[in-house]
C-alpha positions in Angstrom: 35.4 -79.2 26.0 35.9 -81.5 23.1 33.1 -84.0 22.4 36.1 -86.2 21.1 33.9 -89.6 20.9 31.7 -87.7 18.3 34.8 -86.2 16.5 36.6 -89.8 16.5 33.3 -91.4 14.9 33.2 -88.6 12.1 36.9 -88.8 11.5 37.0 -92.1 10.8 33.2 -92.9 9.3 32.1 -89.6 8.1 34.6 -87.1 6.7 36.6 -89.0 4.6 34.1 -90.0 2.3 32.7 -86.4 1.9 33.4 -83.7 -0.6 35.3 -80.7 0.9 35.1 -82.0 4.2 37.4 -78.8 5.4 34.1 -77.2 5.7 33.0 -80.0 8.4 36.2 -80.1 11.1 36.6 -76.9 12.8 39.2 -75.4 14.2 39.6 -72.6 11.8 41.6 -69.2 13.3 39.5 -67.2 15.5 37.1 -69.7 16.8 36.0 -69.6 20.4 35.8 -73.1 22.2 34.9 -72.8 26.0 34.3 -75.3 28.5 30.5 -76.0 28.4 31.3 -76.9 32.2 31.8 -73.4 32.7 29.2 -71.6 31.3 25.9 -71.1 32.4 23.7 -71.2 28.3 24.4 -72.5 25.3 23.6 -71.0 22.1 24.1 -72.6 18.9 24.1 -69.9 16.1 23.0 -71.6 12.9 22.7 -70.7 8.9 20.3 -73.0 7.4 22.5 -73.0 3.8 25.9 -74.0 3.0 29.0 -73.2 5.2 30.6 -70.7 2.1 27.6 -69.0 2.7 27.1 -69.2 6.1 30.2 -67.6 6.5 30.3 -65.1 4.3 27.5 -63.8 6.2 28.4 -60.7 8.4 25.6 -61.2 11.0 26.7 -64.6 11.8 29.8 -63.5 12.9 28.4 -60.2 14.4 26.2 -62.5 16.5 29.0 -65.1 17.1 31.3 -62.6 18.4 28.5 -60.6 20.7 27.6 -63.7 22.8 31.4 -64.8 22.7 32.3 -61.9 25.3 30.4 -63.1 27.6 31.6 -65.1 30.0 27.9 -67.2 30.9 27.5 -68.1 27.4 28.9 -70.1 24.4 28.2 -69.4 21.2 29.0 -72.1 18.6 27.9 -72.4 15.0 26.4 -74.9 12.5 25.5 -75.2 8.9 23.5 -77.3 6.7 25.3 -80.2 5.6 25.9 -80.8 2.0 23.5 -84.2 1.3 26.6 -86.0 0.8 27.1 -85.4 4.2 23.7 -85.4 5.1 23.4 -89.0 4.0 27.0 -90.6 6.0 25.3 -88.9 9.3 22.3 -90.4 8.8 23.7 -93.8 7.7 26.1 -94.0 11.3 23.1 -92.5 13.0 25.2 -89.6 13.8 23.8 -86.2 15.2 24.1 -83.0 13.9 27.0 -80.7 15.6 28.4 -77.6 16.2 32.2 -77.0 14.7 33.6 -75.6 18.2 33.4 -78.7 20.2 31.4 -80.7 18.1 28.4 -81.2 20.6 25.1 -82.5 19.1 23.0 -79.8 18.5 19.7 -81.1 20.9 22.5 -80.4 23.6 22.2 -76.8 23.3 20.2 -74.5 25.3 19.4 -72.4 22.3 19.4 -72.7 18.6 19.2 -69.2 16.6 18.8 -69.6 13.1 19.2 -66.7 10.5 16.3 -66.7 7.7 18.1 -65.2 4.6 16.7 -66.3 1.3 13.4 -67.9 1.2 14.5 -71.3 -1.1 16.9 -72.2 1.8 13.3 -73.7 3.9 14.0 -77.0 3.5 17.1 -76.7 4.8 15.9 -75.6 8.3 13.7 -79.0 8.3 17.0 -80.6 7.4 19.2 -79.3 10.7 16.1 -80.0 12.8 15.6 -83.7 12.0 19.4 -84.0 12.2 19.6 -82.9 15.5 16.7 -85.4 16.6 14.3 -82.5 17.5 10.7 -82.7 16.7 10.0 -80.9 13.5 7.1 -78.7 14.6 7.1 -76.3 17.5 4.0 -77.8 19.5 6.0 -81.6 19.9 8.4 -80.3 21.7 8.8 -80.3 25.4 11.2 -78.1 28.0 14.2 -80.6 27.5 14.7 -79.5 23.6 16.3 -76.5 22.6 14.6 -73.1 22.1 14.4 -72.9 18.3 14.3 -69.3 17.7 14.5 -67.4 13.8 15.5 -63.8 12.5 16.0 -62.3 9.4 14.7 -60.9 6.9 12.5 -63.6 5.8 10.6 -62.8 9.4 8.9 -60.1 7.9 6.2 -62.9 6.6 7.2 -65.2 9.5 3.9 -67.4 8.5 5.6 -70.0 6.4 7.8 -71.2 8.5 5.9 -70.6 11.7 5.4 -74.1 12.4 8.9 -75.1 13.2 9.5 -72.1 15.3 9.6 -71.7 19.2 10.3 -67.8 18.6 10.6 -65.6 15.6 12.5 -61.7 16.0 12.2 -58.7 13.6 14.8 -56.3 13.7 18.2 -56.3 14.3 19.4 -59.4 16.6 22.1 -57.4 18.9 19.7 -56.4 21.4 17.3 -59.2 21.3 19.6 -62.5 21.2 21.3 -62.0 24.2 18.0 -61.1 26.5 16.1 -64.1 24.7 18.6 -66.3 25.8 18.7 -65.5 29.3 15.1 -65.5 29.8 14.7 -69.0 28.1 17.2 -70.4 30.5 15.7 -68.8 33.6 12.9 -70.1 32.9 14.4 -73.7 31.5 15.8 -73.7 34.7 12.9 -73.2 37.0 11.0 -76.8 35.8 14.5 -78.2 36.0 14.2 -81.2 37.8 16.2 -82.4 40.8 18.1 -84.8 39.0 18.8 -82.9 35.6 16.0 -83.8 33.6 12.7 -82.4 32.4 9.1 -83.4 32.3 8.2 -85.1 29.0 4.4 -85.8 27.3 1.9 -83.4 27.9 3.2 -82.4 31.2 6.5 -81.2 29.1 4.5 -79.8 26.3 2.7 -78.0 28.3 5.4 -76.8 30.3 6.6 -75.6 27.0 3.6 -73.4 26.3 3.6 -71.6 29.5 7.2 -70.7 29.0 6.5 -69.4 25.8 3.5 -67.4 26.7 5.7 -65.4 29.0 8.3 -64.8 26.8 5.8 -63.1 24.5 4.5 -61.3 27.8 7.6 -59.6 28.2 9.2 -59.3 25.1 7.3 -56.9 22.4 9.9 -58.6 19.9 9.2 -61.5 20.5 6.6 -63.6 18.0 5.6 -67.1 19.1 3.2 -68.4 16.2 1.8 -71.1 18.5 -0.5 -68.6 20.5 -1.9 -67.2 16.8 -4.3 -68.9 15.0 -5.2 -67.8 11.0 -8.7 -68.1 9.6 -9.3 -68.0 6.0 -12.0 -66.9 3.7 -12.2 -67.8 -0.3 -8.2 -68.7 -0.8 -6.6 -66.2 1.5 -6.0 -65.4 5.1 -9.3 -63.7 6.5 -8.0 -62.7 10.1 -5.1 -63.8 12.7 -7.1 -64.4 16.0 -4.3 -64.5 19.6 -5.8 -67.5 21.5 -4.7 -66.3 24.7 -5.3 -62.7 25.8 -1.9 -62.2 27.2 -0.1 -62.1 24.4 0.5 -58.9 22.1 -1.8 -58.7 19.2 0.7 -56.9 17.3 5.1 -57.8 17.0 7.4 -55.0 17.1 10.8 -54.8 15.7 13.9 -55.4 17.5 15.5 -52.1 17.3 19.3 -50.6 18.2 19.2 -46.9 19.1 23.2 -46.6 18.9 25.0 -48.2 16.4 28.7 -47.0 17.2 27.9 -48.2 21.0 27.8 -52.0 19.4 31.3 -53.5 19.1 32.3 -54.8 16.0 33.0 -58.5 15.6 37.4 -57.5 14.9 38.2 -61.0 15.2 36.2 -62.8 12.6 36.7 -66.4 11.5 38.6 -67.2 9.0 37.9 -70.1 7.2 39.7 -73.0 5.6 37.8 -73.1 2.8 37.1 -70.4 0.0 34.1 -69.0 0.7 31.6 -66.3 -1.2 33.4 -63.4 0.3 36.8 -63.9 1.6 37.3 -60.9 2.9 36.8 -58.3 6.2 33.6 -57.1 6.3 32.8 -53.6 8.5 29.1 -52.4 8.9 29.1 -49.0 8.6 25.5 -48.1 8.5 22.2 -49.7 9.4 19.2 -48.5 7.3 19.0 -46.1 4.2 17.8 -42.5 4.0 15.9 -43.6 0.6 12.4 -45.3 0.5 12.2 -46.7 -2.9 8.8 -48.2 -3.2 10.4 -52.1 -4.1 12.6 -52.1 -1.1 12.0 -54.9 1.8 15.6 -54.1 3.3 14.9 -50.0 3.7 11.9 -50.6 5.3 12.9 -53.1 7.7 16.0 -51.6 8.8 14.9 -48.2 10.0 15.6 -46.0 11.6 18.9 -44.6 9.4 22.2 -45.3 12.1 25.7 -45.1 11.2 29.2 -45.6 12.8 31.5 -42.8 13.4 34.8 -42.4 11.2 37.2 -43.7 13.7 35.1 -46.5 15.1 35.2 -48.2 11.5 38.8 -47.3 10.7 40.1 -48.9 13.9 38.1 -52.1 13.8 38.9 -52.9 10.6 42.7 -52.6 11.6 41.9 -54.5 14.3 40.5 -57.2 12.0 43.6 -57.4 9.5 45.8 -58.3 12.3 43.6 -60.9 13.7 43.0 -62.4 10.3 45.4 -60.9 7.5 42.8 -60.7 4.7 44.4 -58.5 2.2 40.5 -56.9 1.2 38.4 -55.2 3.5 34.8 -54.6 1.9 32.5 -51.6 3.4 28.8 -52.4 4.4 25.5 -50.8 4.0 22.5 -51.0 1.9 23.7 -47.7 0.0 27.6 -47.4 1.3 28.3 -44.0 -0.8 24.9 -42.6 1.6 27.1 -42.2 4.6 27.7 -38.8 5.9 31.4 -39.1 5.8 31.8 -40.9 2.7 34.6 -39.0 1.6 36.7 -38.6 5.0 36.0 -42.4 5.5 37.3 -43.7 2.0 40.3 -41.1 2.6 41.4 -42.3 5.9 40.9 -46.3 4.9 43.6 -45.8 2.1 45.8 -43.8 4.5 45.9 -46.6 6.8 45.8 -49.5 4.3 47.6 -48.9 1.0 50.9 -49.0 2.5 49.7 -52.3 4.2 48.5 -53.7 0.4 45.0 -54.2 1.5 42.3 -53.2 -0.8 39.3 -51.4 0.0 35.7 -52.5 -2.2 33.0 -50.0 -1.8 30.0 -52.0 -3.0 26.6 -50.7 -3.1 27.0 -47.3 -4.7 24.8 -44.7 -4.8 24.1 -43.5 -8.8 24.3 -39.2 -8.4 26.3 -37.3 -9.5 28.9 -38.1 -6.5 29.4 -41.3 -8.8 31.2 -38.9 -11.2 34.1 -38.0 -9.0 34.0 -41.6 -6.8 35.7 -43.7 -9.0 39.2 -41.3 -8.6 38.6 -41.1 -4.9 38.1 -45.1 -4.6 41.1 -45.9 -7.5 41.0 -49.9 -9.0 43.9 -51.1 -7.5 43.6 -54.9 -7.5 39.4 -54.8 -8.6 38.6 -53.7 -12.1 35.0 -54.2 -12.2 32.0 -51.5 -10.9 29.4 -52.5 -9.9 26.0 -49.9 -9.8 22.2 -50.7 -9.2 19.9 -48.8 -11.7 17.4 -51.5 -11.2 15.4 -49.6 -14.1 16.3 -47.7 -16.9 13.9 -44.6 -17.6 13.6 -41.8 -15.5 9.3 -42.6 -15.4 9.9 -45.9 -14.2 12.5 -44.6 -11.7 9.8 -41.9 -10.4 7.3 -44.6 -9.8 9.9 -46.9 -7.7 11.1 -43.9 -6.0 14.8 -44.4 -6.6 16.3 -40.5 -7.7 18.6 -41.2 -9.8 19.8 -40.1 -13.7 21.0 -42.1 -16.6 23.3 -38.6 -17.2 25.0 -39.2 -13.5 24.9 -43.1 -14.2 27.4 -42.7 -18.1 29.8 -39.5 -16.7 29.9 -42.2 -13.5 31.4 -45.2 -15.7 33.2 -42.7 -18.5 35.1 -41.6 -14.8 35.7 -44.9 -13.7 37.0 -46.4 -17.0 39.3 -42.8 -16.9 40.3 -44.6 -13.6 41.8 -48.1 -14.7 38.3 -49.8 -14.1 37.1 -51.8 -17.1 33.9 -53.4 -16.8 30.4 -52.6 -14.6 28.2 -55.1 -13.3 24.4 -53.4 -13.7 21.4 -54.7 -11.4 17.8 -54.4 -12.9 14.5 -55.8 -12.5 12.0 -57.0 -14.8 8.0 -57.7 -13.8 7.8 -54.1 -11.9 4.2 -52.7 -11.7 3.3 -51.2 -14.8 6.3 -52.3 -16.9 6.7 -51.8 -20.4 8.0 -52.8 -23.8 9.9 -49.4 -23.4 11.2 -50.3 -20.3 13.1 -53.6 -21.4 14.4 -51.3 -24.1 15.8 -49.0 -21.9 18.1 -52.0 -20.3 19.9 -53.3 -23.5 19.9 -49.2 -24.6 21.6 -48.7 -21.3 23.9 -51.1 -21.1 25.6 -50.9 -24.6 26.0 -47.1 -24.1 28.0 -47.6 -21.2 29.3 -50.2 -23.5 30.6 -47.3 -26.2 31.8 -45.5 -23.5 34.2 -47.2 -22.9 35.4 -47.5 -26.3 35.7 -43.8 -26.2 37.4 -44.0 -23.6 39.8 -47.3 -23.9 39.7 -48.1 -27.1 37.8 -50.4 -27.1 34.0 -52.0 -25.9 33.9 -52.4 -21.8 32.6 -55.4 -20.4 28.9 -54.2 -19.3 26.7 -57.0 -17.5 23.7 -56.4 -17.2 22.3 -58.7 -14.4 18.1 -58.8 -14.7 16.4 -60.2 -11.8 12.7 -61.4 -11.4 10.3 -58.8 -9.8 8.7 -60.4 -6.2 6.5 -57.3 -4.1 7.9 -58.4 -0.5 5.9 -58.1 2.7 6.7 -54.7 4.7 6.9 -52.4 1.2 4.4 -49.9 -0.7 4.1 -53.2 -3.4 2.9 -55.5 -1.2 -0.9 -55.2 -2.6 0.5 -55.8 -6.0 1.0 -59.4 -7.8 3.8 -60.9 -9.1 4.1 -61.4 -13.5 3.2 -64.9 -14.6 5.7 -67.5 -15.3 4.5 -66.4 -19.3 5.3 -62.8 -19.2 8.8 -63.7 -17.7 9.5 -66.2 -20.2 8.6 -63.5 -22.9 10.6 -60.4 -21.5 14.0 -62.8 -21.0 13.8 -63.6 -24.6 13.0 -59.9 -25.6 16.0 -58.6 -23.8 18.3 -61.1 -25.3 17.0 -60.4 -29.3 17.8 -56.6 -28.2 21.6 -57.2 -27.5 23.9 -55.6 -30.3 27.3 -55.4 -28.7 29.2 -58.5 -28.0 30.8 -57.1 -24.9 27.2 -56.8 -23.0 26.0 -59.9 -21.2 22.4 -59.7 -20.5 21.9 -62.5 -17.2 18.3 -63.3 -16.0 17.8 -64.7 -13.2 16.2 -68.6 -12.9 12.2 -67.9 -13.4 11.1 -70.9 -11.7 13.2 -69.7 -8.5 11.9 -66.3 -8.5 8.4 -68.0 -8.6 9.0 -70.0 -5.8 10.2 -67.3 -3.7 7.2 -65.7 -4.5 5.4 -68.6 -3.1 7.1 -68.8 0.2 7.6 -64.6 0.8 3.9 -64.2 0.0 2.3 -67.5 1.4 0.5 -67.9 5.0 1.0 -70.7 7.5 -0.7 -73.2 5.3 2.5 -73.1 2.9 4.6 -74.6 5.5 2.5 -77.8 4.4 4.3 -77.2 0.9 7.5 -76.8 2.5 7.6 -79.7 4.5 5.9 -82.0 1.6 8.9 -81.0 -0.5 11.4 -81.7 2.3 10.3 -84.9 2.8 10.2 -85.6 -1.0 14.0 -84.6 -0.9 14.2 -80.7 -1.6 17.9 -80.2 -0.2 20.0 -77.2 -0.9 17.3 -75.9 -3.3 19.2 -72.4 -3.5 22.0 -73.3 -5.7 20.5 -74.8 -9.3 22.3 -77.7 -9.6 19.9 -79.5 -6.7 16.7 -77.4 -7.7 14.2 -79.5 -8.6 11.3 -76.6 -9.5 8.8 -80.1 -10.3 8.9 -81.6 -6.7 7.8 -78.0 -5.6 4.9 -77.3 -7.5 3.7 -81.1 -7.2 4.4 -80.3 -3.4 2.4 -77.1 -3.6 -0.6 -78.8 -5.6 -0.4 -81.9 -3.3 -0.9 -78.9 0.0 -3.8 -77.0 -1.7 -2.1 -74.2 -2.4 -4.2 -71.2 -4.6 -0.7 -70.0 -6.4 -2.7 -67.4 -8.3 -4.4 -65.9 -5.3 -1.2 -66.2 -3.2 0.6 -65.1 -5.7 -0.2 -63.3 -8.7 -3.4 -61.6 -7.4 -3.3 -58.2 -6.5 -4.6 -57.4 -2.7 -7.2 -54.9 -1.7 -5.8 -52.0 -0.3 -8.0 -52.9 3.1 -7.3 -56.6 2.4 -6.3 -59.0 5.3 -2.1 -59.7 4.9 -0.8 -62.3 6.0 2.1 -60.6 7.8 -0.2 -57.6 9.0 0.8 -58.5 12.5 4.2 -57.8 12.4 4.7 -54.2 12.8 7.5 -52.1 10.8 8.5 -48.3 11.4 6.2 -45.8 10.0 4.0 -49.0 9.7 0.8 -49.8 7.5 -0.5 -45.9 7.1 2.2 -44.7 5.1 2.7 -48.3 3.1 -0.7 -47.2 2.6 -0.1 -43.5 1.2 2.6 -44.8 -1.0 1.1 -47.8 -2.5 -1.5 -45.2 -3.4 0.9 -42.4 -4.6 2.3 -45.5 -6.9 -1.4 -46.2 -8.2 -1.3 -42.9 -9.4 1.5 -42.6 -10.9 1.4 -45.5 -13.2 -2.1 -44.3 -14.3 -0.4 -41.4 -15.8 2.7 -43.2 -17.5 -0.2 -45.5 -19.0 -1.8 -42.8 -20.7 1.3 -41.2 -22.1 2.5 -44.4 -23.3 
């Protein structure tokens, strides 16, 4: 069911003055369209960021392709709109629609949208107002859609909790579907004779009573309108319920079996080149490590993975439904999986005679790393990428990530043996109890790899060294900590760059003002949605990529909302401090944050004094 009045207006007034408007029309292979006359729920799956990067995304498509089987449901996707666009559907007064059938988004029974990177906030203000649906949560009555978030930014969900209906931590699979048909059951039972819905205060309230009961029944389930913060001398003092039948407390969404989930083997593919072209098969949730800086290991516990067949048959399922010629292996540490070695094996069995290359990113550094590079073979990618995020073995004792500079060199001198030619390196920079020695350690590191190569080539290899911008992140053991000053930043970029020696190593930082606003937002409490929305409205708009950053129209934003940046930010916590994000619950939960937070304490004590 085409909405072809909408699709005639935009191809005649809309698309053609737009860049890439590819990304805008639809239609791409694989797409489910169904007959909203046929279906009992719609759900509107949405990426508050661009559509390259909204489908790159492997959980949008998981997502898309659960609620597809169903035969009650829809599922269509949306995207934020370049502000090219932004501005020619705004200008014909033109909603905001989904790419399947191009229905207005306020249609939809259900809008899910996935809360990746804490810079993309604006953007979810943007597809709100778009789709002519009052910005925050409390405005809205039983006849608009049930605006609900996940993600990985939902571990502080405070920020953005004003624009929410319902916000999930976890994994979606099991929570989606059972939202959706509870919000419709109960969307249905103030349905009115004729269709509509009660609006004002009657709808409003209407609204609140359905949302109390979806926090009744779902532990999951966090609906920000029924907590209320109080705050003592800058920060958050205590999150009060104010109704007793809610939980005090959010658990995580959590998926006992893996393997029992079906993989998404029909995936989009789009018209447009997008951040990953290529397949994409999960093959493990979680990570059996638990270094200290970690927000993804913590949240995606317990460790579950996919059995050897189950992976290799989906993703042959997935090259004939799409003919990618790559197929790219998932996990948070991919060379961790129990059958590492049988899996790599049988994925080159079945695809080198096919011409499809297999990427294995996110390695592990042991000394596995010495013999993976023959196992995995360059074939069309020349280029390794490794995560030491620090370079000394006392710095990698206090961040908990086991690894060896020895295992890291006989690692590259392997792969450069293997027809590989360069390594991509990931550090950070602003840890707890970082030191001149420490930045040291990344140019030392880098350039030896560097001279390895030479030894083993004949000449320099390419060795980037990518250095990203420290931020402790709600859920881990450095959540008490603060984050380095805009100064010391400044100061350690310029040191790492006088270090460099070898012309082949590329020392990238990452933007400081970015990092500092993600800072802002991941640490903040409900009073930086103020911020948020002040810089929306002052025209913050794709504020992830640099090119539409405007870091100035954030921090008059965050002045102009009262925000304390150094307590929010830069102060350390209390170790029995009030958190904002306290009541969202992880595994193992506060106690052993707790332990390890004080293990870490400890630790850096002792480097100190043999500094």
């Amino acid at each position: 069911m085409i909405n072809l009045p909408l699709k005639r207006k935009l191809e005649s007034r809309v698309w053609p003055y737009v860049q890439t408007p590819a990304q805008y029309v639809g239609g791409e292979r694989n797409i489910v369209v169904k007959d909203h006359a046929t279906v009992q729920g719609k759900l509107a799956i949405g990426f508050p960021d661009a559509y390259t990067i909204g489908m790159s995304h492997h959980g949008l498509q998981v997502l898309y392709s659960l609620m597809n089987r169903r035969d009650d449901w829809c599922a269509e996707r949306v995207f934020t709109p370049w502000p090219d666009m932004e501005a020619k559907l705004r200008e014909q007064e033109l909603p905001l629609y989904t790419l399947e059938t191009f229905t207005p988004l306020s249609e939809f029974d259900v809008i899910g949208l996935s809360l990746q990177y804490e810079i993309s906030a604006p953007n979810v203000l943007t597809m709100i107002d778009l789709a002519g649906i009052p910005l925050e949560a409390v405005d809205r009555t039983m006849a608009d859609p049930l605006l609900v978030a996940g993600g990985p930014c939902c571990q502080n969900p405070e920020p953005m909790a004003d624009y929410f209906d319902v916000m999930i931590t976890g994994d979606g699979e099991p929570a989606l579907p059972v939202i959706c048909d509870l919000w419709l059951s109960l969307r249905n039972a103030v349905r009115r004779d004729d269709g509509t819905y009660a609006d004002g205060d009657e709808g409003r309230q209407q609204r609140s009573e359905a949302l109390a009961e979806v926090a009744r029944t779902l532990a999951y389930a966090y609906v920000p309108r029924f907590y209320e913060p109080d705050y003592s001398e800058g920060r958050i003092a205590s999150i009060k319920r104010t109704r007793d039948d809610v939980p005090e407390t959010i658990a995580p969404s959590v998926i006992s079996d893996l393997d029992g989930i079906e993989l998404p083997v029909a995936p989009i593919v789009p018209y447009v080149k997008c951040v990953h072209d290529r397949i994409a098969i999960e093959i493990m949730r979680g990570c059996p490590h638990l270094c200290r800086f970690c927000q993804s290991t913590v949240i995606k516990r317990p460790l579950r993975i996919r059995e050897v067949e189950t992976i290799v048959s989906g993703a042959l399922e997935s090259y004939r439904n799409t003919g990618y010629n790559e197929i790219s292996v998932l996990s948070l540490s991919s060379s961790d999986y129990p059958h590492f070695e049988t899996l790599v094996k049988r994925l080159h069995e079945v695809f080198r005679p096919l011409d499809v290359n297999i990427t294995v990113p996110s390695l592990r550094v042991n000394d596995q790393l010495r013999t993976l590079p023959e196992l995995l073979g360059s074939d069309r990618r020349r280029s390794l990428t490794l995560a030491p995020e620090v370079a000394r073995d006392d710095m990698r004792q206090q961040i908990r990530k086991k690894i060896k500079n020895s295992d890291l060199i006989e690692g590259c001198r392997a792969a450069f043996a293997n027809g590989f030619d360069s390594v991509k390196l990931y550090f950070m920079c602003g840890l707890p109890g970082e030191r001149e020695v420490d930045l040291d350690g990344i140019v030392d590191l880098a350039e030896t790899i560097a001279t390895v190569g030479k030894e083993v080539m004949g000449r320099y290899a390419r060795v980037t060294a990518s250095v990203s911008n420290f931020v402790p992140k709600a859920h881990t053991p450095y959540q008490w900590n603060g984050m380095q000053s805009r100064e010391y930043f400044t100061w350690a970029h310029k040191y790492l760059f006088r270090r460099r020696q070898i012309r082949s190593v590329s020392i990238k930082c990452h933007d400081i003002e970015t990092s500092l606003l993600e800072g802002v937002i991941s640490r903040g409490d409900r009073r930086t949605g103020k911020a948020i929305r002040l810089a929306w409205e002052r025209g913050a708009r794709m504020d992830g990529w640099t090119e539409f950053l405007d870091p100035e129209r954030w921090w008059t934003a965050i002045e102009d909302a009262g925000l304390d940046i150094d307590a929010q930010v830069h102060q350390k916590y209390e170790m029995m401090s009030k958190l904002p994000w306290d009541h969202v619950n992880v595994k193992f939960g506060r106690a052993y944050l707790e332990k390890e937070q004080t293990r870490a304490t400890i630790q850096l004590a002792d480097m100190a004094s043999a500094t």
